[in-house]
DRENFI-867549 format. One record per residue: residue in three letters; chain; x, y, z of N, C-alpha, C, O in turn. Coordinates in Angstrom, 2 decimals, decimal comma. Atoms other than C-alpha are relative to their C-alpha. Example, Ala and Ser with C-alpha at 12.3 -4.5 7.8 and 13.67 -1.06 7.14 Angstrom:
<kekol ALA A <0,89 -1,19 0,00> <12,30 -4,50 7,80> <0,90 1,20 0,00> <1,94 1,18 0,66>> <kekol SER A <-0,82 -1,19 -0,06> <13,67 -1,06 7,14> <-0,77 1,09 0,73> <-0,26 2,20 0,90>> 
% end
This chain:
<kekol UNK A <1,14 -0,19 0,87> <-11,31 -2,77 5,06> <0,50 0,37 -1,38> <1,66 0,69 -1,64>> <kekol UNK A <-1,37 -0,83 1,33> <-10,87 -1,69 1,15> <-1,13 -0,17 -0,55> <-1,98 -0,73 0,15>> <kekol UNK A <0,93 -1,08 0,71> <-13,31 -0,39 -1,47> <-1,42 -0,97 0,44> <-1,41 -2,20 0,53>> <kekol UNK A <1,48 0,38 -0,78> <-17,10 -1,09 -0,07> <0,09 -0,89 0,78> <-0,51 -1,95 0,58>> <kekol UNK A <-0,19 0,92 -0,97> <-15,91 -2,66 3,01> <0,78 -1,24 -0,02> <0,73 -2,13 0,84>> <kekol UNK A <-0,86 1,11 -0,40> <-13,39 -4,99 2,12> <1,02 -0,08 1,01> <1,42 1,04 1,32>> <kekol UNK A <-1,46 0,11 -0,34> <-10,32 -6,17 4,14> <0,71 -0,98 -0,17> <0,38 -2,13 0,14>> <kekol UNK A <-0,89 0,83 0,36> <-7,72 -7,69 3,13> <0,63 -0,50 1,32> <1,09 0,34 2,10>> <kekol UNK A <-0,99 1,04 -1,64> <-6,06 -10,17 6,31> <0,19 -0,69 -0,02> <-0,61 -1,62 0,01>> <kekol UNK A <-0,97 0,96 -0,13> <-3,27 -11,96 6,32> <-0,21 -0,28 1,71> <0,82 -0,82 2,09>> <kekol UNK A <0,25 0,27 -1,52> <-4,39 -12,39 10,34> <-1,25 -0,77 0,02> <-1,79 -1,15 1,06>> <kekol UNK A <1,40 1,10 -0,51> <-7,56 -14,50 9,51> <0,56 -1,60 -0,44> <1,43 -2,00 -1,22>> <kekol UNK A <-0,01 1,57 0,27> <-7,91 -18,29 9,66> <0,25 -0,65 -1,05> <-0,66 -0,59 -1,88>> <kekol UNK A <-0,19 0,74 1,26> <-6,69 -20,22 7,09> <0,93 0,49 -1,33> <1,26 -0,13 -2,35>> <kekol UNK A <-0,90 -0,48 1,13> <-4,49 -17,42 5,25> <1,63 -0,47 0,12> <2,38 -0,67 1,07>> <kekol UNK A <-1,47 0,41 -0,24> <-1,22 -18,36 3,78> <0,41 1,02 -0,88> <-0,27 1,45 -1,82>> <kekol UNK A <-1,01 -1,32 0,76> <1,27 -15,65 2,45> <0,77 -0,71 -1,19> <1,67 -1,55 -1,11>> <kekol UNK A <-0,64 0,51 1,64> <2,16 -16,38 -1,36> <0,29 0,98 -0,76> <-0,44 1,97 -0,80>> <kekol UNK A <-0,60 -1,03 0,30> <4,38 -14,50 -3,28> <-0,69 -0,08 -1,46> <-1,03 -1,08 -2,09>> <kekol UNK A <0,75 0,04 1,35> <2,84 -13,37 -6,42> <1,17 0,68 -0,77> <1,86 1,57 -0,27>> <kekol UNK A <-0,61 -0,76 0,74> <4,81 -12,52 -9,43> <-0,54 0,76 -1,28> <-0,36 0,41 -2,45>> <kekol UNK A <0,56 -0,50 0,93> <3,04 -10,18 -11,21> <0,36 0,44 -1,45> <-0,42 0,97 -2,25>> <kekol UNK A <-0,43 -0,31 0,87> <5,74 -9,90 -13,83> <-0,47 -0,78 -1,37> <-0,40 -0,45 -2,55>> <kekol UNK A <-0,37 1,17 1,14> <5,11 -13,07 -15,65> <-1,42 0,28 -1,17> <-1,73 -0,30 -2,21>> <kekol UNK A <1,29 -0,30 0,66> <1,74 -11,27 -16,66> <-0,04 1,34 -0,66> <0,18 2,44 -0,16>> <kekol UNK A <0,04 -1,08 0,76> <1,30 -9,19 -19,43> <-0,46 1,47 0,37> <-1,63 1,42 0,74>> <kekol UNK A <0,87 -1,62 -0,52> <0,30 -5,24 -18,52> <0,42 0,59 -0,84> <1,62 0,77 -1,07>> <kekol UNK A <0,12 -1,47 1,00> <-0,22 -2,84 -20,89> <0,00 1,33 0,71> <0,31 2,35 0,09>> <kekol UNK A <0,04 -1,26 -0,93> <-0,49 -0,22 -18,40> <0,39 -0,49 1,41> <-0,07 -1,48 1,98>> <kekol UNK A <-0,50 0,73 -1,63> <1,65 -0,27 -14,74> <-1,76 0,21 0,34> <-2,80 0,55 -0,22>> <kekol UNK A <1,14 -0,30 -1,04> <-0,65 -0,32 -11,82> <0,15 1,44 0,54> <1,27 1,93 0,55>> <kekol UNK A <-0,29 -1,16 -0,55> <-1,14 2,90 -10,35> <-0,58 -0,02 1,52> <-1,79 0,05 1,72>> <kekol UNK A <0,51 0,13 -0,94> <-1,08 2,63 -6,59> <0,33 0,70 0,79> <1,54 0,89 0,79>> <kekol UNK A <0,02 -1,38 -1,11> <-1,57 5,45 -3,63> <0,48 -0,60 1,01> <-0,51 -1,25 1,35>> <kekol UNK A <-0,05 0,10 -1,37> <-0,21 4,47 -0,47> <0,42 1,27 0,73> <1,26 2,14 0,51>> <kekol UNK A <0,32 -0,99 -1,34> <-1,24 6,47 2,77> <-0,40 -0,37 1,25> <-1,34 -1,04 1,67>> <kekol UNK A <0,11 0,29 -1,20> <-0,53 6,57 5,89> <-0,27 1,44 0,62> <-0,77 2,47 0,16>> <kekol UNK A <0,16 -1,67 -1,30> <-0,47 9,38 8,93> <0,71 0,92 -0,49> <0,12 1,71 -1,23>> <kekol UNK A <-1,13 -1,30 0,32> <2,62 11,77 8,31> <0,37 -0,51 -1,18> <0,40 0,41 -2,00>> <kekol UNK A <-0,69 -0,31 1,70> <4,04 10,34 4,84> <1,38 -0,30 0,18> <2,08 -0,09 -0,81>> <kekol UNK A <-0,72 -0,14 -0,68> <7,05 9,46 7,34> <0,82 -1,19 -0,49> <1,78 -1,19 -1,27>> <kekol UNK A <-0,06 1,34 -0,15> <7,28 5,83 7,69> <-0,38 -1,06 -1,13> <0,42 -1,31 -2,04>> <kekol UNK A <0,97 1,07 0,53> <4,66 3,08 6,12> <0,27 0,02 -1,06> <1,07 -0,68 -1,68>> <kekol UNK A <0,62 -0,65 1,65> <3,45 4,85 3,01> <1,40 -0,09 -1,12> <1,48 -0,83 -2,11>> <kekol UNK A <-1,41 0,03 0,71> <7,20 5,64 1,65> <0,98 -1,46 -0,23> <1,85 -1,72 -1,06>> <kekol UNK A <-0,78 1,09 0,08> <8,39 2,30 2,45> <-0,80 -0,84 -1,02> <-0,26 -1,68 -1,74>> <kekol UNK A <0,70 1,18 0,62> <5,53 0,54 0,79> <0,50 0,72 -1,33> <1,02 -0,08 -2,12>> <kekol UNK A <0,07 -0,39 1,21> <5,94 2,62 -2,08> <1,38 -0,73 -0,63> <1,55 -1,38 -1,66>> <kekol UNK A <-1,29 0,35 0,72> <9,57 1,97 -2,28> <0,12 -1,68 -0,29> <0,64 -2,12 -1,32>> <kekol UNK A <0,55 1,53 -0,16> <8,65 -2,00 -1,45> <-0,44 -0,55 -1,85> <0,14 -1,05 -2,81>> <kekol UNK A <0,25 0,40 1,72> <6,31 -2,34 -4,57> <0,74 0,53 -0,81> <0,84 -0,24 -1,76>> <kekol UNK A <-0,97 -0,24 1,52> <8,79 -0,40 -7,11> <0,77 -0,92 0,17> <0,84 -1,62 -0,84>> <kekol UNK A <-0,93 1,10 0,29> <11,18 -2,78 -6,33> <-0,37 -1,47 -0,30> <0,60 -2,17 -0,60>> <kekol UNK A <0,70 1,39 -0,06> <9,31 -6,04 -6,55> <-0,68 0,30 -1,34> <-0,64 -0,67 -2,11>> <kekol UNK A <0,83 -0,12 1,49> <7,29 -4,71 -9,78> <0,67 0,82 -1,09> <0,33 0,67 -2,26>> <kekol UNK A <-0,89 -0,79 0,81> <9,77 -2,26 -11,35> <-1,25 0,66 -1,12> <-2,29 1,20 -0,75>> <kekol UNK A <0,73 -0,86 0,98> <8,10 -0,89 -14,46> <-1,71 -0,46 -0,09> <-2,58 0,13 -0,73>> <kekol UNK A <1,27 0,40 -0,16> <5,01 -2,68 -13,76> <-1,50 0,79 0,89> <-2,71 0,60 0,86>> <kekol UNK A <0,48 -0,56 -0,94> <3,97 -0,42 -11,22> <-0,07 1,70 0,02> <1,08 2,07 -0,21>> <kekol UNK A <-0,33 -1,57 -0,16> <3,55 3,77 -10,91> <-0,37 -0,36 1,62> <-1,09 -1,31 1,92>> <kekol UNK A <0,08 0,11 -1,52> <3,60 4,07 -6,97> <0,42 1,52 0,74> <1,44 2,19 0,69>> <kekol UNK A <-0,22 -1,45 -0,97> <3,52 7,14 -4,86> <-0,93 -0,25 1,83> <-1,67 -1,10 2,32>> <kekol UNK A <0,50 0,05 -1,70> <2,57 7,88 -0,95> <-0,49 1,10 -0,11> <-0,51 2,02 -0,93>> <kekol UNK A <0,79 -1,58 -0,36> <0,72 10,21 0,69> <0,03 0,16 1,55> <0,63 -0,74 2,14>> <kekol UNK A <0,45 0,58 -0,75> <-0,28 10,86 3,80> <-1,68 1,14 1,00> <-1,97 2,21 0,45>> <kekol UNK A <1,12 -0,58 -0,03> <-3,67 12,28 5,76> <-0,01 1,44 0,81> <-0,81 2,38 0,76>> <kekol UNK A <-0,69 -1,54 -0,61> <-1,43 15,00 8,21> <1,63 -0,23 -0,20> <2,44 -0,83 0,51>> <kekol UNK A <-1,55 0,32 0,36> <1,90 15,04 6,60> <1,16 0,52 0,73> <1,10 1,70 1,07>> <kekol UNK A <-0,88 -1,11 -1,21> <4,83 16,08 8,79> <1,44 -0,30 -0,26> <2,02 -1,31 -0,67>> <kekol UNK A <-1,77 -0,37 0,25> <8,38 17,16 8,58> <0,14 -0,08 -1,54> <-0,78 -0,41 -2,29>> <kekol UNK A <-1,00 0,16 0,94> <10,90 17,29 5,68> <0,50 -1,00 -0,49> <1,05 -0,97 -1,59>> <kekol UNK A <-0,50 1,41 0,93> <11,84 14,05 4,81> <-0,77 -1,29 1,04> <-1,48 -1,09 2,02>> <kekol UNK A <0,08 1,04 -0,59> <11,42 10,21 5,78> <0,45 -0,14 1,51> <1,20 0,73 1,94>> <kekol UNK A <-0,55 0,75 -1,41> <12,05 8,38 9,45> <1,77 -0,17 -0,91> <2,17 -0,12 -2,07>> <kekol UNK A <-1,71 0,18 0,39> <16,14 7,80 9,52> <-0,05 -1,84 -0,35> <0,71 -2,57 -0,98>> <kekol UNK A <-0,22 1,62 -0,09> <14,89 4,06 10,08> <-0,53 -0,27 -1,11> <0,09 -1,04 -1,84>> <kekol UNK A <0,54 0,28 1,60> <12,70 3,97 6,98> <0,80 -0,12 -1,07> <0,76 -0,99 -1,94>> <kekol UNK A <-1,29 -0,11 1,15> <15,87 5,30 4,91> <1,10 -1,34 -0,13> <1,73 -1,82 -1,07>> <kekol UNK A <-1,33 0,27 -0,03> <18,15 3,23 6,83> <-0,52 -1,91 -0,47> <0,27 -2,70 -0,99>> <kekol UNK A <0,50 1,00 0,38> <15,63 -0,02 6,35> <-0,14 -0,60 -1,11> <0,02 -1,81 -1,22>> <kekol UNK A <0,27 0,33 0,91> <14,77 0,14 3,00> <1,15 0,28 -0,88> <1,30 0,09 -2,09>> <kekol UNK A <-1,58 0,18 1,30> <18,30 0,78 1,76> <0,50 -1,32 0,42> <1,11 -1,93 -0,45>> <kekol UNK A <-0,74 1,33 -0,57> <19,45 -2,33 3,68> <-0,46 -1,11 -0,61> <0,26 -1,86 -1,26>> <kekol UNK A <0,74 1,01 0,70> <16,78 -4,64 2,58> <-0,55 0,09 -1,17> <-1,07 -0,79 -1,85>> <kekol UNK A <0,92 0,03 1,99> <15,46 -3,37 -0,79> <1,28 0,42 -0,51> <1,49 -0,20 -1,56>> <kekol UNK A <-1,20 -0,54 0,36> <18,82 -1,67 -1,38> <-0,72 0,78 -1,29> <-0,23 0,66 -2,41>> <kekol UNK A <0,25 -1,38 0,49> <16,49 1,40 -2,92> <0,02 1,35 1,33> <-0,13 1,24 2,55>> <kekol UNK A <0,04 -1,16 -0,85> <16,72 5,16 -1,62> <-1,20 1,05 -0,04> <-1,69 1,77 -0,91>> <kekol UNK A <1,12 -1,36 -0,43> <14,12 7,29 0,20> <0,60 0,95 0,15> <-0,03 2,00 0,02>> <kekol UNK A <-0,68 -1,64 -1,03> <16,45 9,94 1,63> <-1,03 0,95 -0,78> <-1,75 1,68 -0,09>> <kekol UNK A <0,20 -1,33 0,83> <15,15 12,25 -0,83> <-1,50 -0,06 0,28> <-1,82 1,12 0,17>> <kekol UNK A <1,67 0,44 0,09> <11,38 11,37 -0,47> <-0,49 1,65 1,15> <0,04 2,13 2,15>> <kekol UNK A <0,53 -1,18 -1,15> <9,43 14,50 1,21> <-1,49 -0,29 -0,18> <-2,07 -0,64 -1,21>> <kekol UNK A <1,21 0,52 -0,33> <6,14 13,93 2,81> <-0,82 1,00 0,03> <-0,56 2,10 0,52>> <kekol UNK A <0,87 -1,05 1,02> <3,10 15,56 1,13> <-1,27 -0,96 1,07> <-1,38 -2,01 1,70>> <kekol UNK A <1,30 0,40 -0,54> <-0,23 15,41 2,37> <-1,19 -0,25 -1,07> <-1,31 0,42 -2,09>> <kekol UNK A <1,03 0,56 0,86> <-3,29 13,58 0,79> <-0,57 1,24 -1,32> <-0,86 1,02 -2,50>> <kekol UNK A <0,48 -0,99 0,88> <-4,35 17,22 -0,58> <0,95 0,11 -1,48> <0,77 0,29 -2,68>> <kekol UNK A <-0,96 -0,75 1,17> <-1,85 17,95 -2,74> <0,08 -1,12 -1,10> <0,89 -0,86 -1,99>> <kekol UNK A <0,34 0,88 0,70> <-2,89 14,58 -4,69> <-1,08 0,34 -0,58> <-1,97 1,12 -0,25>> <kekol UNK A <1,80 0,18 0,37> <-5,53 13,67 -7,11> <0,08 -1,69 -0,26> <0,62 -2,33 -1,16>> <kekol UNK A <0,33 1,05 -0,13> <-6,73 10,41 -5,81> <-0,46 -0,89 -1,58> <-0,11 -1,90 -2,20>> <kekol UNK A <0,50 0,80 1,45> <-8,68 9,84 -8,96> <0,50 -0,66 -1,08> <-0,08 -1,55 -1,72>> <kekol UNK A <-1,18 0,73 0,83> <-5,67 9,01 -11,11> <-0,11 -1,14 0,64> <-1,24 -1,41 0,23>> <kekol UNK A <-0,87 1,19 0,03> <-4,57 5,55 -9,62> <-1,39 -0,92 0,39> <-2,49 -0,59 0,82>> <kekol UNK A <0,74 1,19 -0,14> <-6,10 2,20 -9,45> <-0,57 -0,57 1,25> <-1,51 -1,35 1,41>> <kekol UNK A <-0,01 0,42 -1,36> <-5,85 1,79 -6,01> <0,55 0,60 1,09> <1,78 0,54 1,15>> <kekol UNK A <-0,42 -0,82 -0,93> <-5,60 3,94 -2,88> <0,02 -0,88 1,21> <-1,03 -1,01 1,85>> <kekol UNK A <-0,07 0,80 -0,80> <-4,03 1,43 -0,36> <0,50 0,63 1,74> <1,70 0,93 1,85>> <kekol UNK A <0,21 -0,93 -0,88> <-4,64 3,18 3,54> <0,70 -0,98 0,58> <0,47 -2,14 0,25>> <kekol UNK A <-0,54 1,06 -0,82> <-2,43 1,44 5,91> <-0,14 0,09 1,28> <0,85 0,07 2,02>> <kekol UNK A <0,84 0,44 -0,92> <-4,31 1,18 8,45> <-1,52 0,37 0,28> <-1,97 1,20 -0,51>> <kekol UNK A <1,62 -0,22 0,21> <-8,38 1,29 9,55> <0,19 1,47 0,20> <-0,20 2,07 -0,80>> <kekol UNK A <0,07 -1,79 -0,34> <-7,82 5,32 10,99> <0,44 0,88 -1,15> <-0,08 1,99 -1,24>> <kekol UNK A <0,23 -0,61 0,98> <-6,54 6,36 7,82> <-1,10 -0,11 -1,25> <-1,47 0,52 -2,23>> <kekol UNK A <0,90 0,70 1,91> <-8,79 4,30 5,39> <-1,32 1,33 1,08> <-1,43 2,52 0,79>> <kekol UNK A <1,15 -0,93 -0,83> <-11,76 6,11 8,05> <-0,13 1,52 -0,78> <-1,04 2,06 -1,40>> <kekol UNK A <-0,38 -1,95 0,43> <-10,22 9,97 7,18> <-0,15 -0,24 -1,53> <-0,79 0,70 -2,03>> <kekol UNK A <-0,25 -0,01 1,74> <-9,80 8,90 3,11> <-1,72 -0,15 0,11> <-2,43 0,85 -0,03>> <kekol UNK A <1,15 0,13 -0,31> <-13,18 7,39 3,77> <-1,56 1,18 -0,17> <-2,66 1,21 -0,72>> <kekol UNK A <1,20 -1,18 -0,16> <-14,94 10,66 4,75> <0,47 0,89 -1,28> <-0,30 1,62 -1,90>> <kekol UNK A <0,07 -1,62 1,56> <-13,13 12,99 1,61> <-0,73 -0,54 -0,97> <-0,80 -1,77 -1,05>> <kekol UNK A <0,61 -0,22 0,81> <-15,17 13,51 -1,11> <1,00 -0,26 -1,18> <0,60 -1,16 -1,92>> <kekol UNK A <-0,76 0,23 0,73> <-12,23 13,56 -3,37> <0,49 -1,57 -0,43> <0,77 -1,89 -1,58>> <kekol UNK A <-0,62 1,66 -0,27> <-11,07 9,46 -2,41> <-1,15 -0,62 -0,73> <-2,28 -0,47 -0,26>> <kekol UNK A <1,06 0,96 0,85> <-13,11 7,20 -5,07> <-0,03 -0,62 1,30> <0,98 -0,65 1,99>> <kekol UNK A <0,12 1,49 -0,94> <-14,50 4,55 -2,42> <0,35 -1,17 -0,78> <0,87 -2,15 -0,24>> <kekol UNK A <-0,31 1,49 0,40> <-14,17 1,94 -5,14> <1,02 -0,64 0,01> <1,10 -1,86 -0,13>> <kekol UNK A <-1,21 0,02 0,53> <-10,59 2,46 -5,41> <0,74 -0,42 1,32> <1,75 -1,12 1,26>> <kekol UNK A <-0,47 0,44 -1,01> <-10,06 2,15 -1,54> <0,01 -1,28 0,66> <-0,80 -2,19 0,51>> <kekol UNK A <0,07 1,33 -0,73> <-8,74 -0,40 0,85> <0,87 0,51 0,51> <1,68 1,36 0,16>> <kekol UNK A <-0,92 0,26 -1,21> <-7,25 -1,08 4,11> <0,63 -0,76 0,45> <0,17 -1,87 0,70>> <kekol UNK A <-0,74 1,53 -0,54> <-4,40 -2,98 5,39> <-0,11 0,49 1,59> <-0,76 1,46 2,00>> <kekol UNK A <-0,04 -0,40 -1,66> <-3,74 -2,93 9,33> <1,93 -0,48 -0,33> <2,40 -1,55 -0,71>> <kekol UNK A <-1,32 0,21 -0,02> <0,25 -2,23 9,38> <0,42 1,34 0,91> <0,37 2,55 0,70>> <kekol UNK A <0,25 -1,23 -1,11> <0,92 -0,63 12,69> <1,41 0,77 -0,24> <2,49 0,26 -0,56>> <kekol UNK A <-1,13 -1,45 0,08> <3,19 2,85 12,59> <1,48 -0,54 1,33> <1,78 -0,47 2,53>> <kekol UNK A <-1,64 -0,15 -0,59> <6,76 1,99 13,32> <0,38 1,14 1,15> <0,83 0,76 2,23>> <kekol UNK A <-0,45 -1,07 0,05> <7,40 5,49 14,18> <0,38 -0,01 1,43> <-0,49 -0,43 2,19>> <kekol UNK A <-0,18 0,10 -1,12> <9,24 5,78 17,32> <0,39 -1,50 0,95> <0,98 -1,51 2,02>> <kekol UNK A <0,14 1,59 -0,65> <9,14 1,88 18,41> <1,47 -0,89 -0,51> <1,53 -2,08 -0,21>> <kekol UNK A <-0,94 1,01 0,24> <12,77 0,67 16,83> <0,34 -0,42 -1,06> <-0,52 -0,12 -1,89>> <kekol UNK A <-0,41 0,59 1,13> <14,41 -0,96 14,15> <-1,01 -1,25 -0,30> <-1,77 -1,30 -1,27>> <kekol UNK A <0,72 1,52 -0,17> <12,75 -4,43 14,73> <-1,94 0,37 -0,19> <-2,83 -0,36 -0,61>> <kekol UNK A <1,54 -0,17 0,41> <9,23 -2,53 14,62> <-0,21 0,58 -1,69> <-1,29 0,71 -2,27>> <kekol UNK A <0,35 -0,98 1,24> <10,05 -0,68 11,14> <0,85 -1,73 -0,78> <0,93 -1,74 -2,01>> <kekol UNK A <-0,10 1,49 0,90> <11,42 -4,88 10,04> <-1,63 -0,32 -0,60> <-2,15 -0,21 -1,71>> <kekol UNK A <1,02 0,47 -0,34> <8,22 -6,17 11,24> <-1,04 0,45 -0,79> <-2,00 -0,31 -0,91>> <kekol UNK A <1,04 -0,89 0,41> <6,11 -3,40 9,27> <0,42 -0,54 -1,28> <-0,47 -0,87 -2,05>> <kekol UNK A <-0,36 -0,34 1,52> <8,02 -3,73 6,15> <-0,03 -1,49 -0,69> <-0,05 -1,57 -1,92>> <kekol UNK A <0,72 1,57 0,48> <7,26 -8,16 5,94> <-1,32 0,15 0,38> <-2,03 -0,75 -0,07>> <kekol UNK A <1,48 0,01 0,44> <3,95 -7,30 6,45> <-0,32 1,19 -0,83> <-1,51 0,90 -0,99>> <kekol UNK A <0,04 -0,52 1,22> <3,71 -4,58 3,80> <0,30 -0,95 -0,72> <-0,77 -1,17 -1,28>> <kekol UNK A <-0,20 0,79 0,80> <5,37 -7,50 1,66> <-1,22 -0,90 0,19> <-1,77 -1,26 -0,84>> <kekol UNK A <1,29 1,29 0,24> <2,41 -10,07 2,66> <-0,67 0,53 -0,28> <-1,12 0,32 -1,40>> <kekol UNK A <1,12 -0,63 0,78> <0,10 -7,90 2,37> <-0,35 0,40 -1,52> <-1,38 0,28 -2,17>> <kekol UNK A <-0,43 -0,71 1,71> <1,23 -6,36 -1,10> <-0,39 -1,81 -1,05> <-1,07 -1,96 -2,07>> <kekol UNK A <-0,08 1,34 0,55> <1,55 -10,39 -2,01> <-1,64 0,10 -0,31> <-2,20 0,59 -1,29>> <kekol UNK A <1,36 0,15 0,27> <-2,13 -11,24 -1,14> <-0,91 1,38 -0,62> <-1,89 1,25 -1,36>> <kekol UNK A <0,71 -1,15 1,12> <-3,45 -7,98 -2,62> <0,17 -0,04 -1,26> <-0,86 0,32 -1,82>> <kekol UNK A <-0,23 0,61 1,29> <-2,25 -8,90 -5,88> <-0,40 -0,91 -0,64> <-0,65 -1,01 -1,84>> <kekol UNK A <0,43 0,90 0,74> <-3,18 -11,83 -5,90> <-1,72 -0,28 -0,11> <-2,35 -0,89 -0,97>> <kekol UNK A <1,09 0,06 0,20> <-6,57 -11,32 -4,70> <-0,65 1,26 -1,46> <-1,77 1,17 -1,97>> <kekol UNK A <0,96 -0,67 1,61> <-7,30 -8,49 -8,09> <0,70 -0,66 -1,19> <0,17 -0,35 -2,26>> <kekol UNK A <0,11 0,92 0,81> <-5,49 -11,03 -10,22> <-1,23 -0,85 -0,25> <-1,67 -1,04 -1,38>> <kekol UNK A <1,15 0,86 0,46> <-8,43 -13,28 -9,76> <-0,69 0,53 0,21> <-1,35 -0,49 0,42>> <kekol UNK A <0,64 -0,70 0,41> <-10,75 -10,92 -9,66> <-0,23 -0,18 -1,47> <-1,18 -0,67 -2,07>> <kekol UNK A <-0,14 -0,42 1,45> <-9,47 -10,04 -13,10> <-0,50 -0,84 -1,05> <-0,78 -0,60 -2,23>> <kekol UNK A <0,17 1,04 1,44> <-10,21 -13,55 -14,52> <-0,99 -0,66 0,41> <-1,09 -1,87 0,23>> <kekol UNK A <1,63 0,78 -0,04> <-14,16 -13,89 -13,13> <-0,74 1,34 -0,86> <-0,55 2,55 -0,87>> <kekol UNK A <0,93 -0,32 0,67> <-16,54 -12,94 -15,19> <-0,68 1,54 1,34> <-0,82 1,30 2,54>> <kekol UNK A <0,60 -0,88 -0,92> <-18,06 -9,30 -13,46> <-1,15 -0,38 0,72> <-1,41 -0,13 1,90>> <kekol UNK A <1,09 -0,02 -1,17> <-21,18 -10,51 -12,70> <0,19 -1,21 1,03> <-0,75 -1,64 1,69>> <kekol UNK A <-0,69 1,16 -1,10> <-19,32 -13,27 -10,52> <0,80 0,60 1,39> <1,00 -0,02 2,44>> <kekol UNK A <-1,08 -0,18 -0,84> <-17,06 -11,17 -8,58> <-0,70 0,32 1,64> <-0,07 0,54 2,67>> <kekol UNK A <0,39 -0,78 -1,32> <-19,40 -10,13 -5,78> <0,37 -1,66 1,06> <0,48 -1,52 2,28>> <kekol UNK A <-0,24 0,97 -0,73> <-18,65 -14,22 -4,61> <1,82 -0,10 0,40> <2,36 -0,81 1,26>> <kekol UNK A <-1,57 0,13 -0,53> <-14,70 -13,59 -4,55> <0,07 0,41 1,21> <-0,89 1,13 1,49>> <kekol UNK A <-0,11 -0,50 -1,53> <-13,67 -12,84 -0,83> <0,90 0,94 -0,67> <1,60 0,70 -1,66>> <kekol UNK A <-0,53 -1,41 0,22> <-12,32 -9,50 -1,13> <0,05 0,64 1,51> <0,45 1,80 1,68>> 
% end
C-alpha cells in the first residue's frame, strides 16, 4: 500500500523491473526518504544504504524502525551490503520511529503491509507521504534470504522512482489516473 492506499508491486501482472536513473535529472533538492521496518536491524538499513549508493548526493536517506532492537545491524546486512554495494553499515544503530520527525522527508517507505499498518495508526506519519513495499524480513532465514531482500529493495526502489517521476510530469489535476 503507500500514501491513500497505494501499492507499489513488482508481483502484479504485467510488471517489468526498469532501472531508473534518476541522476540524469536535474534536482535542486535530494529526495528525502524514511525507510522502516520492524527492529531497524535488517531491511530499513540496507535500503537506506541501497539508495545512497545508486543516488549518491541525490538522495538524504535514513531508517527507522517501529520496535527497534539491539545495538547495531544483522552481521548479514553488514556482511551483504559491503559485498554487493561495497558501502558500510557496521556503524549504523537502530533507532525507533519515535526518535524521528516523519514530517521532514518526502517519503516514508514501510517495508512491509504490518509496518505501513503501525506508521498508519501514528498521528505523527503524514499519510500522504506513506507507502508500502512487501519485502519479507531476512532476519534469521540466511544469506540467500538477506540476497533475495536486497534485489527486491532494488526493484522496488527502481519502480518507485519511476512511478513519482511521472507523476511529476502530469498535470495535478491528472494524477488521480496514474496507477500508483
Amino acid at each position: 500500500m503507500a500514501g491513500n492506499g497505494r501499492l507499489d508491486n513488482p508481483g502484479r501482472p504485467g510488471y517489468k523491473s526498469q532501472r531508473c536513473d534518476i541522476m540524469k535529472y536535474t534536482i535542486d533538492e535530494p529526495l528525502q526518504i524514511l525507510f522502516v521496518c520492524f527492529a531497524n536491524m535488517c531491511r530499513s538499513p540496507m535500503a537506506e544504504a541501497i539508495v545512497k549508493k545508486r543516488l549518491g548526493e541525490a538522495v538524504h536517506a535514513e531508517s527507522a524502525g517501529i520496535a527497534a532492537y539491539g545495538n547495531a545491524p544483522s552481521k548479514e546486512a553488514v556482511e551483504l551490503v559491503r559485498s554487493l554495494y561495497e558501502a558500510d553499515i557496521s556503524r549504523h544503530r537502530p533507532r525507533n520511529i519515535s526518535e524521528v520527525d516523519p514530517s521532514r522527508f518526502d517519503f516514508i517507505l514501510a517495508m512491509d503491509s504490518s509496518v505501513f499498518v503501525r506508521l498508519h495508526e501514528m498521528d505523527s506519519v503524514p499519510k500522504d507521504k506513506l507507502f508500502a513495499w512487501e519485502i519479507e524480513d531476512p532476519c534469521g532465514r540466511g544469506m540467500e534470504a538477506y540476497r533475495l531482500a536486497a534485489r527486491k529493495i532494488e526493484r522496488r526502489l527502481d519502480q518507485f522512482l519511476l512511478n513519482r517521476l511521472a507523476e511529476s510530469r502530469v498535470p495535478p489535476s491528472s494524477r488521480s489516473k496514474i496507477e500508483q
